[in-house]
N, C-alpha and C positions, 0 to 999 in steps of 0.2 A: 770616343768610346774606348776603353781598356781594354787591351790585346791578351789574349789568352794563347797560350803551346797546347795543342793538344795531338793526338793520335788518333787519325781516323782507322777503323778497319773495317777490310771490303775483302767479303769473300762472292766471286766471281761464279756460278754457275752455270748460265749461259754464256759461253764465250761469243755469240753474233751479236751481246751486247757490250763490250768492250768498244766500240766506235763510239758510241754512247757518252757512255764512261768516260771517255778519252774526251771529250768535247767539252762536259761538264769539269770536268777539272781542268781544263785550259782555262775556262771563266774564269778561276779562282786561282790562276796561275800568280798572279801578285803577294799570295799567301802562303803558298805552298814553300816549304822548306825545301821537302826532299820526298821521294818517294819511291818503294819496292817492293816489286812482285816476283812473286813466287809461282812456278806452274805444278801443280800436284797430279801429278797425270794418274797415279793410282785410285785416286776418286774424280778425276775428271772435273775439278776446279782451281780454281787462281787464287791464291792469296796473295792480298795487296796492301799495304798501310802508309796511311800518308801522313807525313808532320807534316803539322800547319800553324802557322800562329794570325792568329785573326781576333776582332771582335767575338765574344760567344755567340751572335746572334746570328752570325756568317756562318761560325763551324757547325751549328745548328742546323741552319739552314740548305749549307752542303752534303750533310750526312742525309738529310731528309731525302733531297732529290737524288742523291743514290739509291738510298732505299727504296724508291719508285720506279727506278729501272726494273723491270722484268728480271729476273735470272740474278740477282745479283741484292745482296743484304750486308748492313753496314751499323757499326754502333764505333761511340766515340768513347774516347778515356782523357780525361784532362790533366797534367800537370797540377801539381800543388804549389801554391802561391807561395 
């Protein structure tokens, strides 16, 4: 299957989900490029973006089950071919 770069972004609102989070992107750690977070302590959440280059149906897939953590919402942005 054809590897795609793409950019996930994950803004953290619940921080007791962060152990979460952390676990779920160890799964995908064979993918994972690079990844940084940001603490915004004036509104009291995390911004975080992770490059990834995977199959689309993985970075799909990973954005998904972030999105279903609790406290925490996530969309992707893809690289142009």
């Amino acid at each position: 299957m054809e590897s795609r770069v793409a950019l996930i972004a994950v803004i953290v609102r619940n921080a007791e989900a962060v152990d979460q989070l952390n676990k779920l992107l160890h799964e995908y750690a064979d993918y994972i490029i690079g990844r940084q977070g940001i603490p915004y302590r004036e509104k009291k959440i995390h911004i975080i973006s992770v490059a990834i280059d995977a199959p689309a149906d993985e970075i799909n897939a990973l954005s998904g089950r972030i999105g279903r953590i609790g406290g925490i919402s996530s969309k992707v942005v893809y690289a142009n071919e």
